[in-house]
N, C-alpha and C positions, 0 to 999 in steps of 0.2 A: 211247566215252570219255565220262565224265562232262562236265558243262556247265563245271563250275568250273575243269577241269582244262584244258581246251581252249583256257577263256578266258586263263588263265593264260599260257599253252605259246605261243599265236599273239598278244597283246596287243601286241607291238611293229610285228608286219605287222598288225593291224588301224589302230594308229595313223597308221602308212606313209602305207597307204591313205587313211585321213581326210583326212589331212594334205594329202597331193596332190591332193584335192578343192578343201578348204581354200584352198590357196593359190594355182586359178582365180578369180579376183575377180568372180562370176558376177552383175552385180550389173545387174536387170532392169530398174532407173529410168532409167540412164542410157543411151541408143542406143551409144555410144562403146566398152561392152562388149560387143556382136554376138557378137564372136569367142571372149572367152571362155564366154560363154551356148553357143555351141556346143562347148568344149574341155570343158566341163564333163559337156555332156549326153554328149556320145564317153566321157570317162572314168568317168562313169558304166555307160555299156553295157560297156563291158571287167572292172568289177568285177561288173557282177552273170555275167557269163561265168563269169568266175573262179569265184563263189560256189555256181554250180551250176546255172544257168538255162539251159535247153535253146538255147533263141532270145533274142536282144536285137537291136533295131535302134532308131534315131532313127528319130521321125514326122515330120513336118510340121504345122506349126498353122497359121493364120492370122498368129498370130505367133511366139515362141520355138518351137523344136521342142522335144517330149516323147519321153520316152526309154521303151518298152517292153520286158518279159521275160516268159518266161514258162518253169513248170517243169508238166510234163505227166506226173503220176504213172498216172495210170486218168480214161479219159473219163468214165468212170461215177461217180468221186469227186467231191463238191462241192469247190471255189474258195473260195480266200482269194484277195482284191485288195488290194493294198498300194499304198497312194496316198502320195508325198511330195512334194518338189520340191527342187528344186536352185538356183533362184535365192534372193540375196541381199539385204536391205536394204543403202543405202549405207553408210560406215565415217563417215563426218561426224559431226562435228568431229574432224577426226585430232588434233588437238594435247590431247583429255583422254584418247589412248589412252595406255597404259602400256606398249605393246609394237605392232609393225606389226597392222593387224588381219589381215593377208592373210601374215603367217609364224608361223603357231600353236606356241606354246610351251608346257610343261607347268611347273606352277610351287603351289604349295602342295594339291598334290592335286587340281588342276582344269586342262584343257584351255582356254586362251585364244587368240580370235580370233573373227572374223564369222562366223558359221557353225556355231561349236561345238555350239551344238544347236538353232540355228531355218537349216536343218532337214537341216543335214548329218550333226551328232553323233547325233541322232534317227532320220535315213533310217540312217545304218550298224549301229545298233542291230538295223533288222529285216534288213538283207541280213545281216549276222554270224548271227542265228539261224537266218534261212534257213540258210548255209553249213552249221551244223551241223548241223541238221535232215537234210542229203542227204548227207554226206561221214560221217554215220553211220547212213544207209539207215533213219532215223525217220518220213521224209514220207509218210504217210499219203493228204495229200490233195494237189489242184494247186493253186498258187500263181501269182501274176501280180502282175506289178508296172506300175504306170505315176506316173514321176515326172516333173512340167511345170517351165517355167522363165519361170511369171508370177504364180506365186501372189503375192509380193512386191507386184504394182500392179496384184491383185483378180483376178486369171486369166480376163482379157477372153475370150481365146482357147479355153478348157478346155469350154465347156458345147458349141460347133460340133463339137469333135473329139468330146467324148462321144455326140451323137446321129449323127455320121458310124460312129461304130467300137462301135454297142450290142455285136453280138455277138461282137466280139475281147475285148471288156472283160466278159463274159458271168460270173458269177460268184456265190457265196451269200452277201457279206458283203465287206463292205471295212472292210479294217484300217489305225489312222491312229495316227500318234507324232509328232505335232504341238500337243501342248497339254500341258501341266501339273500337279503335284502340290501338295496342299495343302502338304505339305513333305517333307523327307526321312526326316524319320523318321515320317510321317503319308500313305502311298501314298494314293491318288483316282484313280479312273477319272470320268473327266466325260462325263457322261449328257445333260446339257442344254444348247443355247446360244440365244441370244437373237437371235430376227430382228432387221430395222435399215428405219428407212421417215425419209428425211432432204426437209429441203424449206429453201428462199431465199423469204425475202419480202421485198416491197419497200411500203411504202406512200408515198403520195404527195398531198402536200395541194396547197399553193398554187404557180404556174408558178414561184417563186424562192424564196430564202430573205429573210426580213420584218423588220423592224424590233419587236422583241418589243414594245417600249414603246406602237408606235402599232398594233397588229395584236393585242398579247396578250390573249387573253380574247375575241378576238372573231372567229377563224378558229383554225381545227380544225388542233392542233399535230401533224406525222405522228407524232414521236415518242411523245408523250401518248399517243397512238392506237393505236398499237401495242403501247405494253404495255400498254395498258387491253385488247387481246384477248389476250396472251399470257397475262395474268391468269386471265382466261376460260377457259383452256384444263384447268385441273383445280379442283378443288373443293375443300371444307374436309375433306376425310378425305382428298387426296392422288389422286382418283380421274379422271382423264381424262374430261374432258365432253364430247367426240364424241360424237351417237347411235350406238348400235350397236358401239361400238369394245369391250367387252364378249362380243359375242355368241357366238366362237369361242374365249377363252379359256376352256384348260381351268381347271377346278379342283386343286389338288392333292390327292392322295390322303393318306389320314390316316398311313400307309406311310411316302410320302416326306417328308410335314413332321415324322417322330419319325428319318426317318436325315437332315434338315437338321439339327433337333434335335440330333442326337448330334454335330454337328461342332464340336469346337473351337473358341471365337471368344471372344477376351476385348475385349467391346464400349469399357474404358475405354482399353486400347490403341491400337485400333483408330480412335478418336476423337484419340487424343494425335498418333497419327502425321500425318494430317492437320491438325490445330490448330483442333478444331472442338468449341464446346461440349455441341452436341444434333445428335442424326440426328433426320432428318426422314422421310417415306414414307408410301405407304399404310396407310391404318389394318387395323388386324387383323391386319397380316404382320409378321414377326418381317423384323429385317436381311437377315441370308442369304438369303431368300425374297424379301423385294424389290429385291435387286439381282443373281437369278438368275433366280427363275420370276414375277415380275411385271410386267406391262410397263412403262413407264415415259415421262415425256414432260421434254426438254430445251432449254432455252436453251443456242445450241453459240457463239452471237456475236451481239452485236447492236452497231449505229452510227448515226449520222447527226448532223447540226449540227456545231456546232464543238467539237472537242476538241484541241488547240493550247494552248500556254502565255500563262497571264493567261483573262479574261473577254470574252465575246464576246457582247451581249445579241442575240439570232438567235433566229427563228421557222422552221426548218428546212423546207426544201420536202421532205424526204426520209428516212425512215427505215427502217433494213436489218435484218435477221435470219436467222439459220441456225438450224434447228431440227431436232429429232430426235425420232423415237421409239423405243424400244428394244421388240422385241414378242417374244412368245413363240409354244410352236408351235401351231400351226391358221390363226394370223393369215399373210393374205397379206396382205403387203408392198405389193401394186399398190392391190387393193382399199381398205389401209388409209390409203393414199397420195390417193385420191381421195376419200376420205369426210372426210379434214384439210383439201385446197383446198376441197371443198364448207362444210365445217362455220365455216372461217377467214374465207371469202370472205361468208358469212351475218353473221357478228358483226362484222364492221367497222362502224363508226361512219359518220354521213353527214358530209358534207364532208372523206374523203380515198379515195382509191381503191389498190386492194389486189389487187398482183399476185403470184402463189404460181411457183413453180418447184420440181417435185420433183426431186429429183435420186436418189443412187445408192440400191440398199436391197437386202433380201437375204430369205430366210425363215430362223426357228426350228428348232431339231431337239431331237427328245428318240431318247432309245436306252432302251428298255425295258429295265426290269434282270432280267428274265424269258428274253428272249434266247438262245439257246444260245452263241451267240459270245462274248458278254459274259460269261456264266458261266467259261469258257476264259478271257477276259481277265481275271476273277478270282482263278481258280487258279494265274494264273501273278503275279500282283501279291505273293499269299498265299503264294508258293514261293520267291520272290525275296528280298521285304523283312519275312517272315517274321510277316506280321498281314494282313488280310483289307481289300482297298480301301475306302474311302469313296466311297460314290454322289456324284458333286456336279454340280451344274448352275452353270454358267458366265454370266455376265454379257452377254460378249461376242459376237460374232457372226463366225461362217465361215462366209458364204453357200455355198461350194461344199458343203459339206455337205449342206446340203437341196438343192441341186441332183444329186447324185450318187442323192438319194431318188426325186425327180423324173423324171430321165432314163432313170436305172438300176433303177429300182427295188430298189434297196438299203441296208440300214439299214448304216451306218457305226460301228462300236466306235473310240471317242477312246482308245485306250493310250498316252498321252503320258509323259514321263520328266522334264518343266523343272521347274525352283526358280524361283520372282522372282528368285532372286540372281541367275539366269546372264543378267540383263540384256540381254534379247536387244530388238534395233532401236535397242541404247545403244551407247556406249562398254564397251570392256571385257566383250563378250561373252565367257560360260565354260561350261564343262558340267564338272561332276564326275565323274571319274573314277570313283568310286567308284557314281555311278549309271546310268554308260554301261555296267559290268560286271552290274550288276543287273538294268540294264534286258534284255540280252542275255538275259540265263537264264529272264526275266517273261516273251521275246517267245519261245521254247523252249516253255516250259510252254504258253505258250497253244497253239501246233501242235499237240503233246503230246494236248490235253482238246480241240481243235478238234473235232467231229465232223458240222457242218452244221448 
């Protein structure tokens, strides 16, 4: 049976389905949802049954358990891995929802509720083509799915189970529906995301806070002090003064900065929307390129002294900052982590003392557009929305990503299906109806041209 026609014919039980997902309030922040973290992960394993998966059972993690399938066409055919998750962000602030977030309604052509597509409307996008792929004897090759129930609070648990379970997870390529499109009528498969290497610092001058009048000018203000290195920290072209921080960034290919090039972007929009005269950045990189493929360095907080209403003349014994760096791929994150407490702890000024705290951080991933996989995820982008993806490299950062590289040794294809619109981690999360049908027939085509 054709894609269209199926999708068609079964659209009300696929909704069903969603829906009853949907309406487990799987939500991983809070401890007080256990139970549903597990009704969810059960009703998960009963759908992919349904859908055509020889085996499903719940795992065990260290924490949420993870739900595994698997469809066994020929031992000798290479493996698709399909990774998603099933926990939830919380629904907070209920009161700017428009409707419960946890009883999904359909309502000007888009599905609303938590979940809609981060990352339940997403996950049933790939089990529905699975379905078709087997209930019309197309599958070609085997298929495996494992979806956890922490990605939500960083999937603590996910990197132990993967080197417990290499060879149940054993596979040529894992396929993910967790990220985003430039827009809808503009499909993107995203190639690249950004590592994360984040640090607390505290400096510290005099045992108390001082009398500015009788001390100013004549002990070492912390605050002064610290942003006189935070200052320090990139140069007049925008460029990170670490030594060495450099050394592993790749260069881009002259390739990928004419298909950056070719992407859409009207810079004085782009600027209106935020409320900002001039963009700033590395020199020589175009926008898209320095907020994609270049790494970057940030002030995420900074405090100290008196901030209270009226004037407070203070010499502050203390002042804080949260900092980040956004990295690209080759940069390790630990490595890059300790060349900033070294590099920080050097340029501090004499008379305050400067203590660094790393904290979380993650690695970079690129997905060659050369790939065989990816090529399959373009044919089916191309067969769906009827025009040929855009490569695009992403800003942000999904550490499990490069850990799935790490563990698994396997490159991951991003075929994600979101709009910004559908607001997801907000109020009034949606997914379009009209791109959950798309997305189905995209993740078809790609089994279809799959070939290893």
């Amino acid at each position: 049976m054709e894609v269209k026609k199926y999708i068609m014919e079964n659209e009300e039980r696929f909704l069903d389905e969603l829906f009853s997902l949907i309406r487990i309030p799987s939500i991983s922040a809070k401890g007080s949802h256990k139970k549903d973290i597990v009704a969810c992960a059960e009703r998960w394993r009963t759908l992919l049954l349904e859908a055509g998966a020889d085996f499903a059972q719940i795992m065990p993690s260290a924490g949420n358990p993870l739900v595994y399938a698997h469809k066994m066409v020929d031992t000798n055919a290479p493996t698709v891995l399909i990774y998603s998750h099933y926990d939830v962000m919380p629904a907070e602030p209920l009161e700017l929802w428009n409707s419960d977030p946890f009883e999904p309604i359909v309502k000007d052509g888009r599905i609303w509720a938590r979940g809609a597509d981060d990352d339940k409307g997403q996950a049933m996008i790939q089990v529905k083509a699975f379905e078709y792929m087997v209930k019309n004897n197309l599958l070609g090759h085997n298929v495996k799915f494992i979806f956890e129930g922490e990605e939500e609070i960083g999937s603590p648990s996910l990197n132990a189970f993967l080197n417990d379970n290499k060879e149940l997870l054993k596979a040529d390529v894992i396929l993910v529906s967790d990220t985003s499109m430039l827009a809808a009528e503009l499909p993107s498969l995203t190639t690249g995301l950004r590592g994360l290497a984040y640090w607390e610092v505290e400096v510290t001058g005099p045992n108390r806070d001082l009398h500015s009048g009788h001390f100013g000018g004549a002990v070492a203000n912390p605050i002064n002090s610290l942003c006189e290195m935070i200052a320090k920290m990139t140069d007049e072209n925008g460029r990170i003064t670490i030594p060495h921080f450099y050394d592993d960034v790749e260069d881009l290919s002259r390739e990928e900065r004419e298909m950056i090039a070719s992407i859409p972007f009207d810079e004085v929009a782009y600027k209106k929307a935020i409320d900002v005269d001039e963009l700033r950045g590395e020199k020589g990189y175009a926008t898209l390129e320095r907020n994609s493929c270049r790494p970057s360095f940030d002030v995420c907080g900074i405090w100290g002294g008196y901030t209270g209403e009226g004037s407070k003349t203070v010499l502050p014994s203390k002042a804080y900052a949260k900092l980040s760096c956004r990295l690209v791929a080759h940069q390790d994150h630990a490595k890059i982590s300790q060349m900033f407490v070294d590099y920080f702890m050097s340029i501090a000024p004499a008379g305050v003392r400067v203590k660094v705290t790393p904290m979380h951080g993650g690695e970079g991933y690129v997905c060659p557009i050369t790939l065989p996989a990816y090529k399959a995820a373009e044919k089916g982008f191309e067969k769906a929305f009827g025009q040929k993806p855009l490569a695009v490299r992403r800003g942000g950062s999904i550490p499990i990503i490069s850990d799935f590289e790490k563990i698994l040794g396997l490159k991951t294809v991003l075929m994600g299906f979101g709009l910004e619109s559908d607001a997801i981690h907000s109020p009034n999360e949606n997914f379009r109806l009209d791109i959950f049908r798309k997305g189905i027939e995209a993740v078809v085509e790609f089994h279809k041209n799959f070939k290893g």
